[in-house]
C-alpha positions in Angstrom: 9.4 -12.2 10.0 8.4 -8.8 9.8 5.6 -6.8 11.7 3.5 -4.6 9.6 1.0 -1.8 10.6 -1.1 0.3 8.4 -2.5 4.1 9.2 -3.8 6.6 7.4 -7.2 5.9 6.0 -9.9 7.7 6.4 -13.0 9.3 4.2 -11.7 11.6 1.4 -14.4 13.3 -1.2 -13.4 12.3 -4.7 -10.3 14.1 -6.5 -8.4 14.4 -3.0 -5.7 12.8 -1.6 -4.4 10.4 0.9 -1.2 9.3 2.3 -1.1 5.8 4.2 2.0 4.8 6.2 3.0 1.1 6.9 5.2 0.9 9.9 7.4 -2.7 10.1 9.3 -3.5 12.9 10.8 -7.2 13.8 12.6 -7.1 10.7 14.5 -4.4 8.0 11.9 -3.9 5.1 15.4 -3.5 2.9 15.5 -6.5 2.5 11.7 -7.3 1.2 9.7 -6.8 -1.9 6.4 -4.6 -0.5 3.8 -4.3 -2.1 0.0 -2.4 -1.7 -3.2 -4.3 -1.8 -6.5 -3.1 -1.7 -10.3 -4.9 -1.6 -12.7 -3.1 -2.4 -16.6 -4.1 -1.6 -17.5 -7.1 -3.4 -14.2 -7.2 -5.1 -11.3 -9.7 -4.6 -8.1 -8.6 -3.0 -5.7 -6.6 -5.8 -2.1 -6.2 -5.8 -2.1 -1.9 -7.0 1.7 -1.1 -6.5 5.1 -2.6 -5.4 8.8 -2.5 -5.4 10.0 -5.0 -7.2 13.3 -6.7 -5.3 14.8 -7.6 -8.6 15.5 -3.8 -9.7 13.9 -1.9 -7.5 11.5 -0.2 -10.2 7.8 0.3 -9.4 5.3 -2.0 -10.7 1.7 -1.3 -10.5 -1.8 -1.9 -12.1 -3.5 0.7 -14.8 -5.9 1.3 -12.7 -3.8 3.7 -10.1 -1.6 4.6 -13.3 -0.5 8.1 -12.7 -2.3 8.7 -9.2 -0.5 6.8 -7.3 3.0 6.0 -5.7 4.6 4.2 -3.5 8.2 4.9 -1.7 10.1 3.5 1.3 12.0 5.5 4.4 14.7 2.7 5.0 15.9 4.8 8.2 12.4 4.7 9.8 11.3 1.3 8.6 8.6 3.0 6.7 6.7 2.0 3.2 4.4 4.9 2.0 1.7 4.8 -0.5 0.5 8.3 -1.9 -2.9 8.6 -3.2 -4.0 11.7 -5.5 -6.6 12.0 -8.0 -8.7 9.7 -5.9 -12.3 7.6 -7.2 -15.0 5.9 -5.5 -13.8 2.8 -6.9 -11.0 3.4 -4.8 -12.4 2.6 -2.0 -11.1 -0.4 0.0 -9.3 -2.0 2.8 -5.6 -1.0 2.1 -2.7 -3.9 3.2 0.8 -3.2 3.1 2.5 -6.4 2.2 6.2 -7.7 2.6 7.5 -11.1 1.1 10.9 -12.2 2.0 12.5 -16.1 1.6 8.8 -17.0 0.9 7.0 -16.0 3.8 4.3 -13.5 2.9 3.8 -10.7 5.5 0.3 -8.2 6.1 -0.7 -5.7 7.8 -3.7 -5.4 9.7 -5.6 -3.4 6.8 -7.2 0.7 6.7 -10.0 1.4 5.1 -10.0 4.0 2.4 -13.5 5.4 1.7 -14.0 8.0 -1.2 -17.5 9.5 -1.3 -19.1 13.0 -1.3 
């Protein structure tokens, strides 16, 4: 079992750009597939970006195509999510998410607002 807390978030106007950190502890994230959800108001809970354990390629949904990325600082137990090019639709509670032998992990969430 891994320990997982989100920071970050915060009000950005649109086009700007956010970085949000996911700090694990309990556990080495090496060994998990991570992931970033986002829900957004009114919206159901979305998987945007991950690592996939298999290959280690990045997997993610159209809708963050190109904006954003995801990377992992195995040294500091950190996951990363980097956020450019941001819209309101963006906007959200943020999770960071580790599953290893089955057992799904969260963090406690940061909300991302984008607005002028």
């Amino acid at each position: 079992q891994v320990q997982l807390v989100e920071s970050g978030g915060g009000l950005v106007q649109p086009g700007g750009s956010l970085r949000l950190s996911c700090q694990a502890s309990g556990s080495t994230l090496n060994y998990y597939q991570v992931a970033w959800f986002r829900q957004g108001p009114g919206k159901e809970r979305e998987e945007v970006i991950g690592i996939s354990h298999l290959d280690g390629n990045t997997y993610y949904t159209n809708a963050v195509k190109g904006r954003f990325t995801i990377s992992r600082d195995t040294a500091n137990n950190l996951l990363y999510l980097q956020m450019n090019s941001l819209k309101p639709e963006d906007t959200g509670v943020y999770y960071c998410y580790a599953l290893f032998l089955g057992v799904e992990n969260w963090g406690q969430g940061t909300q991302v607002t984008v607005s002028s």
